[in-house]
C-alpha positions in Angstrom: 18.8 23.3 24.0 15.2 24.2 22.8 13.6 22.6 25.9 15.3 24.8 27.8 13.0 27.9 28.9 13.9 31.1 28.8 15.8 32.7 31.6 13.5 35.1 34.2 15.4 38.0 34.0 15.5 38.6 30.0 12.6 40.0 28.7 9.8 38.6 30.9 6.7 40.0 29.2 7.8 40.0 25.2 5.8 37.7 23.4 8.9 35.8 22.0 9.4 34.3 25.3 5.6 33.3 25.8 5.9 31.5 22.9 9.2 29.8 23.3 8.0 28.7 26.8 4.5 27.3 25.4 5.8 25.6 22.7 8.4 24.0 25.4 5.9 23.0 27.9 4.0 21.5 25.8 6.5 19.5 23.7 6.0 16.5 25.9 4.3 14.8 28.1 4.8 11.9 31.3 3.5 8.9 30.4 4.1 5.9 31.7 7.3 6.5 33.7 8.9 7.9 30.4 8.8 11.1 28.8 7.0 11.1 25.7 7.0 14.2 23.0 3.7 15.3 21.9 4.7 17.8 20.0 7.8 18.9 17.6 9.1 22.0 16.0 10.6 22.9 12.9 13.8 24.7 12.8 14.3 28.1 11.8 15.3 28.3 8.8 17.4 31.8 9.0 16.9 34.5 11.9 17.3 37.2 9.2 13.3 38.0 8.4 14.5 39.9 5.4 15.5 36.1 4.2 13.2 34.2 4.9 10.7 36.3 3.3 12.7 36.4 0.3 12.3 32.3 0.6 8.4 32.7 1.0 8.2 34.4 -1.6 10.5 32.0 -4.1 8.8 28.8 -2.9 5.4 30.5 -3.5 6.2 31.6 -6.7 7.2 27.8 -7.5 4.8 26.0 -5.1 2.2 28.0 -7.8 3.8 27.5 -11.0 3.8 23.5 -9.6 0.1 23.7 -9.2 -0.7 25.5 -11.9 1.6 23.1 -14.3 0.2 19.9 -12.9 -3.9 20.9 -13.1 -3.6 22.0 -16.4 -1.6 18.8 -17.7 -4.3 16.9 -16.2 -7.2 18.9 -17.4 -5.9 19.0 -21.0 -5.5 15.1 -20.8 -8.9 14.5 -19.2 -10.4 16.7 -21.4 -8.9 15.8 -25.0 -9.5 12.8 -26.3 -6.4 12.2 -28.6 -4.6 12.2 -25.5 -6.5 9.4 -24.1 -3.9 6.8 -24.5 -0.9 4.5 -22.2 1.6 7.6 -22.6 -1.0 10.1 -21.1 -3.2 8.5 -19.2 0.5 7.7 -16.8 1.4 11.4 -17.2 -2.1 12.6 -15.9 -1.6 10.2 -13.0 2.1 12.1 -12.4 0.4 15.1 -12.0 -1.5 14.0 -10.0 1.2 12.8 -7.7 3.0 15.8 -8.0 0.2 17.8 -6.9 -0.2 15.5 -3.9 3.7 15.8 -3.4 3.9 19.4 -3.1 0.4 20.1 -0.8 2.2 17.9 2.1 4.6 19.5 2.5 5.1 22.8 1.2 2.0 24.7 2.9 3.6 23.9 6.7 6.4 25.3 4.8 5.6 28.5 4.1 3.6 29.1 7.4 7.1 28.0 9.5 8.9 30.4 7.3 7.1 33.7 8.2 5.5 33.0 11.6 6.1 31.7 14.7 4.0 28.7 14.9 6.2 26.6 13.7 5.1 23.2 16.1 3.4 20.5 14.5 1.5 17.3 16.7 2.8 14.2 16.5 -0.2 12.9 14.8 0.5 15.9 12.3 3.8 14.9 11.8 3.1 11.2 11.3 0.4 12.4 8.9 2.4 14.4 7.0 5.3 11.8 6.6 2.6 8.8 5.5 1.5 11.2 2.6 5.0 12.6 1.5 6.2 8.9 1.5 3.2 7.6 -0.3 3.3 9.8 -3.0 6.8 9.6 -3.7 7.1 5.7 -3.9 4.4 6.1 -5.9 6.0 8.3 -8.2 9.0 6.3 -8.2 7.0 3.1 -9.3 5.0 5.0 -11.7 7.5 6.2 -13.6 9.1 2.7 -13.9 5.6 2.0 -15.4 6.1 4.9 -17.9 9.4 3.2 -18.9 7.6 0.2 -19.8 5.1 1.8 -21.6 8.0 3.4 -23.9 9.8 0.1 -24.4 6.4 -1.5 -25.1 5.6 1.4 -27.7 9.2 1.2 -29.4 10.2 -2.5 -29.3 6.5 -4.2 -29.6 5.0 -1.6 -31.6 2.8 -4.3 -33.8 1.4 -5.5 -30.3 1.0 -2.6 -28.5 -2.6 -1.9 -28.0 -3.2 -5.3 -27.3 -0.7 -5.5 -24.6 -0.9 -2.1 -22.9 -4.6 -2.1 -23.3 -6.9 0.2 -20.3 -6.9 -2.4 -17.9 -3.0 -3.4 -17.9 -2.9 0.6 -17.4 -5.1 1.1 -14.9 -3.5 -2.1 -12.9 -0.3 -0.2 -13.3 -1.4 2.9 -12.1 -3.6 1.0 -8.7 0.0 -1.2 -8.2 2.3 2.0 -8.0 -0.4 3.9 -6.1 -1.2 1.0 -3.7 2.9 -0.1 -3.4 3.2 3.9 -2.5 0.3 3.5 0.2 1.9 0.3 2.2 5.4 2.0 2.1 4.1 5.1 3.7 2.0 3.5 6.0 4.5 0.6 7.1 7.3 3.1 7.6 4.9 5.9 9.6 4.1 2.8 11.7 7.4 2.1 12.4 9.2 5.4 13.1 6.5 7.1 15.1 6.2 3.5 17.5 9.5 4.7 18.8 9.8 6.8 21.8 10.8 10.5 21.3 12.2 11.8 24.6 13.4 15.4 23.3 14.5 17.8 22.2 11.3 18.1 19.6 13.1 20.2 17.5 12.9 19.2 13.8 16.3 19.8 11.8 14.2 20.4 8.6 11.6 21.7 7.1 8.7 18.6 7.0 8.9 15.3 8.8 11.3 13.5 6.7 12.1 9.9 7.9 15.8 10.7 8.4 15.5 14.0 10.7 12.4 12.3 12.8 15.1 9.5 13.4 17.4 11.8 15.0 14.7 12.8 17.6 14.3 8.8 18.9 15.5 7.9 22.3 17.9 4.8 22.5 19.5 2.9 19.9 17.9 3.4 16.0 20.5 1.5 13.9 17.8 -1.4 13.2 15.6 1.2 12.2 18.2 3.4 10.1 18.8 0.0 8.2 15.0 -1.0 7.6 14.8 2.7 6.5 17.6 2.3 3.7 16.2 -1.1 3.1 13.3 0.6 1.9 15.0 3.0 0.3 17.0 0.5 -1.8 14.2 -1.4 -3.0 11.5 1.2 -3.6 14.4 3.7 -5.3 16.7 1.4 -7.0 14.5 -1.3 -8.3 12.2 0.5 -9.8 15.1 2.8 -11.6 17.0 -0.6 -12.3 13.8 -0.8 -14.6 14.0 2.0 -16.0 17.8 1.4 -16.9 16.5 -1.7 -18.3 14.1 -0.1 -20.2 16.0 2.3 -21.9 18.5 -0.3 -23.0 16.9 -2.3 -25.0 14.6 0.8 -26.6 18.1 1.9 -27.1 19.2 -1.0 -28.9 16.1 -0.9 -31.1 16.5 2.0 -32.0 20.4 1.5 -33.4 18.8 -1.1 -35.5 15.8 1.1 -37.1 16.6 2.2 -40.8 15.0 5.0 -40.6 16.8 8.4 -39.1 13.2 10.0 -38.7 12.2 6.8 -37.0 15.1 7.5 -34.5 14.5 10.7 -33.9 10.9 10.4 -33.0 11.4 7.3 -31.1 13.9 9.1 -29.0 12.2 12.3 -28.9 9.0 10.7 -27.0 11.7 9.2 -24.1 13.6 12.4 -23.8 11.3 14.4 -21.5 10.5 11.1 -19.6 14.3 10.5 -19.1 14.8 14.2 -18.0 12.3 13.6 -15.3 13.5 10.6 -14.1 17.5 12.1 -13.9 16.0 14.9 -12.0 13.9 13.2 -9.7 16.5 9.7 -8.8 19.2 11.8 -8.9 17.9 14.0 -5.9 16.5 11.1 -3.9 19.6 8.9 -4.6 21.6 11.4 -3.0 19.4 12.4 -0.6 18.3 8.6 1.4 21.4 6.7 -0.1 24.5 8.1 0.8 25.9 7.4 4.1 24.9 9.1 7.5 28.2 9.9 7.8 28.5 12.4 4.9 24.8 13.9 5.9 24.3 17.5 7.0 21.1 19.7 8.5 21.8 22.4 5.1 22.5 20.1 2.5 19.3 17.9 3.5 17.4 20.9 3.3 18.9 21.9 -0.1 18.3 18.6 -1.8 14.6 18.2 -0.3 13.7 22.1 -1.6 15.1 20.7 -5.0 13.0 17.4 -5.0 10.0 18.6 -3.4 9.7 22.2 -5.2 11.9 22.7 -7.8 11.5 19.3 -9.7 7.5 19.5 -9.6 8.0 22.8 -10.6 9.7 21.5 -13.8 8.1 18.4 -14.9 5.0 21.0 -16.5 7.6 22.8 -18.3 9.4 19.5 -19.3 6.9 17.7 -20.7 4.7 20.6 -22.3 7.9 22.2 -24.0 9.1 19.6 -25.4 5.7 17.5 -26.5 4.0 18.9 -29.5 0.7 17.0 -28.1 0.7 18.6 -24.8 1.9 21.8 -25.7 -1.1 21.6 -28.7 -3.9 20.4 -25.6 -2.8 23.0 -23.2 -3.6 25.9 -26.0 -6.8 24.4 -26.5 -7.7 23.9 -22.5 -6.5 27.3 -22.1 -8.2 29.0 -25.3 -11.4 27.3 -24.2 -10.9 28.6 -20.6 -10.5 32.0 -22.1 -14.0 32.1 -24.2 -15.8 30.7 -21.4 -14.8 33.7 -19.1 -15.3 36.0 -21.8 -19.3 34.5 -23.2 
């Protein structure tokens, strides 16, 4: 087990064991007649370095590409002003979740993949988890608000403005932000009031709610349950909406005469809807399948996909196939370009 230290007669003075026997000393502490961890460890991810720096170097690549993506969407929103309106202003705000998303987790990441310091406080970890959690029930409400902005565009179109004014976006945007914040906080609360009596070994690569659970002395089925509570009603109610959504701007569109009026309605939902398959699909698999069918790789696999990989896309998505955004990010860019060259 990793608590165990390493035995006296292998390798006394290498630095491999100094480290493995810090790190296991000071995984916990006594307090109050029960052992209590203070600190926790990711996994390894292989024990071939040639791998993992192969990885480093992948999620680098994309943890870039994300950030890059994501600031410049934002920049070329905030800084044009025919993209000032419902559509962009929530598409600025998803950048700026994504952003958020990625810088929890992935940094630890990349600093457990090519050194040894791979322990992280319990404070740390509970930090970590409150942010990763708040930014992707945010995302999750905030693209159900996206939804509704395209069904109000499409079905309402005579009272759009009016309806989806600045202030009915902005109390979208605080709702989904705020809804984010209480989730991450309520859950963070409740997994880290549990006592974690070792091992401190984390089965993963950031302190996801499901792997932190494993760690917790005694019986955590009341917990498991609150957890997929959650997950049902911060996952499938807002994608419910969604579905809802997209039904009846489905339906309207059947019913317009027009096949250029079709094909621009549904062009403005298909990068929306690619984002949203991506980004439920992951998560649905990920918190609401059954523990049973749950495994240490495949966990790891999914989480790399939603936490890397789809933030990695959403730039591309949306600036490929949007003739607005693609237009504004030439212009941020081109501008960037003549101000480093005057």
């Amino acid at each position: 087990m990793f608590l165990q230290a390493p035995d006296s007669s292998s390798s006394n003075g290498s630095d491999e064991n100094k480290t493995f026997l810090v790190m296991s000393l000071n995984c916990s502490m006594w307090q109050d007649n029960s052992m209590s961890v203070k600190q926790f460890a990711f996994a390894k991810f292989s024990e071939v370095t040639e791998q993992c720096f192969l990885l480093f170097t992948l999620i680098l690549l994309m943890f870039l590409a994300s950030l890059t993506g994501n600031a410049l969407i934002a920049l070329a929103i905030w800084t044009n002003p025919v993209l000032h309106t419902p559509m962009y202003f929530f598409l600025a705000n998803l950048s700026f979740l994504e952003i958020g998303y990625t810088c929890s987790v992935i940094p630890k990441m990349l600093q457990s993949l090519v050194s040894e310091a791979r322990g992280i406080s319990r404070k740390g970890c509970a930090t970590q988890m409150f942010f990763f959690t708040l930014f992707a029930i945010s995302e999750c409400c905030l693209l159900a608000a996206m939804a509704f902005d395209r069904y109000m565009a499409i079905c309402s179109p005579l009272h759009y403005a009016t309806r989806m004014n600045r202030g009915v976006c902005a109390h979208l945007a605080i709702v989904s932000w705020g809804v984010g914040c209480m989730v991450g906080l309520g859950q963070t609360n409740y997994i880290f009031s549990l006592d974690f009596c070792g091992p401190c070994e984390i089965d993963h690569f950031f302190c996801d709610l499901p792997p932190i659970l494993a760690l917790a002395c005694g019986d955590t089925s009341y917990n498991e349950a609150a957890v997929f509570v959650v997950a049902i009603l911060c996952i499938s109610s807002p994608f419910l909406l969604i579905i809802a959504s997209y039904g009846r701007i489905l339906a309207a569109v059947l019913v317009m005469p027009s096949p250029e009026g079709r094909r621009k309605a549904l062009s403005t939902c298909s990068s929306h809807l690619l984002v949203v398959t991506l980004f439920y699909g992951s998560g649905s698999v990920t918190y609401l399948r059954p523990k049973a069918s749950h495994s240490p790789g495949t966990d790891k696999l999914l989480a790399l996909f939603y936490t890397v990989v789809t933030s990695m896309l959403n730039p591309i998505i949306y600036s490929l196939r949007n003739k607005e955004v693609k237009a504004a990010l030439q212009r941020t860019v081109g501008k960037k370009k003549i101000l480093t060259h005057s």
